[in-house]
C-alpha positions, 0 to 999 in steps of 0.5 A, spaced: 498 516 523 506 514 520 507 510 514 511 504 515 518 501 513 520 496 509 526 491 511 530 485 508 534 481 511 540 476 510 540 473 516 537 467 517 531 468 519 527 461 524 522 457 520 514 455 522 514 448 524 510 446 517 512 451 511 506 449 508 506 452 499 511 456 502 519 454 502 525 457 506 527 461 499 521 464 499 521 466 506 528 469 506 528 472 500 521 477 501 521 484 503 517 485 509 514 491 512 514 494 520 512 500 523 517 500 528 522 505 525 521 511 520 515 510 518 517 514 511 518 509 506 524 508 508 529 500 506 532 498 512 536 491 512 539 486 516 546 483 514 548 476 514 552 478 520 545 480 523 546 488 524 541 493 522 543 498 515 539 504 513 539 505 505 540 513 505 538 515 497 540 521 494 538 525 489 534 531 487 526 534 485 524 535 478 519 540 479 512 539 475 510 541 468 504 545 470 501 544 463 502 536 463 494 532 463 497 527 468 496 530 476 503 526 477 507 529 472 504 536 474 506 534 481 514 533 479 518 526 481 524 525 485 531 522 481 533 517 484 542 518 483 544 514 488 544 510 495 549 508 500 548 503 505 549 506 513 550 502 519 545 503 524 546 503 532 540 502 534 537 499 542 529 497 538 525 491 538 523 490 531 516 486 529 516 485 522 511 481 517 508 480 511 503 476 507 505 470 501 499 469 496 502 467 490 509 462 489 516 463 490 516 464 481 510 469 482 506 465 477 502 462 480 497 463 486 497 459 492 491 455 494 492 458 501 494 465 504 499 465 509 502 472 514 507 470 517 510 475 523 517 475 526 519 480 532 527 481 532 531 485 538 537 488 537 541 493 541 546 497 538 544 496 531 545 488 533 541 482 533 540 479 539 535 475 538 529 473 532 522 469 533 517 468 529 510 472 532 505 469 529 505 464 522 497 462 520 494 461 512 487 461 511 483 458 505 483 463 499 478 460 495 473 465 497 477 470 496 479 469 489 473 467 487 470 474 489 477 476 486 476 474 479 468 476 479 470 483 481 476 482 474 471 480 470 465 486 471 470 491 471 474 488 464 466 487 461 465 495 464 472 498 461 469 494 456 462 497 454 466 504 455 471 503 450 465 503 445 465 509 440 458 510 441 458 509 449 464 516 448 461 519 444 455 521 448 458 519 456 462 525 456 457 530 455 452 526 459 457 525 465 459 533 463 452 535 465 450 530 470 456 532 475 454 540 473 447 538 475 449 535 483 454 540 483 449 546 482 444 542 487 450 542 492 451 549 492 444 551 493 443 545 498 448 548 502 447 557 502 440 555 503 437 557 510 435 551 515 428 548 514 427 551 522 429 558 519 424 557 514 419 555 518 420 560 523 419 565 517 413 562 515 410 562 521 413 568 525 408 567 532 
């Protein structure tokens, strides 16, 4: 199972009947994601001309510190030091989406979330043709409120374990608990099956 592509477009791109919160900036102007090209994360684009681009990034691997506390820093990153545009000449039909919950200034959440699907046939790296596959919003208060409740039990619990007296003893208590299940999980798993047990016990 791939990853998927992300894709902006400078074409204009069709517009629903009814925009809703939405605006045609907002709209042209979002990123949106497809799993019809690579599928490796790489940024596709659609000029004003209509045809298809593929930014190629160069850079190189800076290896890990084997020492570092943090996985990521252990693991090395790439370094990104530069990008070119290449033109593509592709014969493919591309379906492309994305989902709007917040305003055009990102401040703001919208009172409903919106996904707005479009399909885009081109040949030889060529628009040919753009539509607009599906356009729905559906009501988010549930959705936020449900938001907000988890936003809150997570700060009152980030809270309670930044309490001195919460670290002084979680850690070790956490330490012993996890070595606990552990050990149990290492028996449990070298042990003979309860068949086998009950076939020595009762041998005829």
């Amino acid at each position: 199972m791939g990853m998927y592509d992300s894709i902006i477009c400078k074409y204009p791109l069709p517009l629903p009947e009814e925009l809703g919160e939405l605006t045609q900036t907002q709209i042209q102007n979002a990123t949106y994601q497809t799993k019809d090209l690579d599928e490796i994360l790489s940024l596709f684009k659609v000029c004003e001309e209509g045809h298809l681009w593929l930014e190629e990034i160069g850079g190189y691997y800076e290896k890990g510190d084997p020492k570092a506390k943090s996985i990521i820093d252990r693991l090395g990153k790439f370094v990104q030091t530069d990008s070119t545009w290449i033109r593509q000449d592709r014969t493919c039909t591309i379906q492309f989406y994305e989902s709007f919950r917040v305003s055009e200034d990102q401040k703001d959440e919208l009172n409903n979330d919106y996904w707005l699907e479009y399909e885009a046939v081109f040949i030889d790296g060529k628009l040919n043709k753009i539509s607009i596959l599906e356009f729905s919003k559906k009501d988010n208060a549930e959705r936020r409120t449900r938001e907000a409740e988890f936003k809150k039990e997570w700060k009152s619990l980030n809270n309670f374990l930044n309490k001195w007296y919460i670290k002084f003893w979680y850690s070790p208590w956490r330490w012993l608990v996890r070595n606990i299940f552990r050990t149990y999980r290492r028996i449990k798993y070298h042990a003979p099956s309860d068949w086998k047990v009950e076939r020595f016990l009762l041998p005829w």
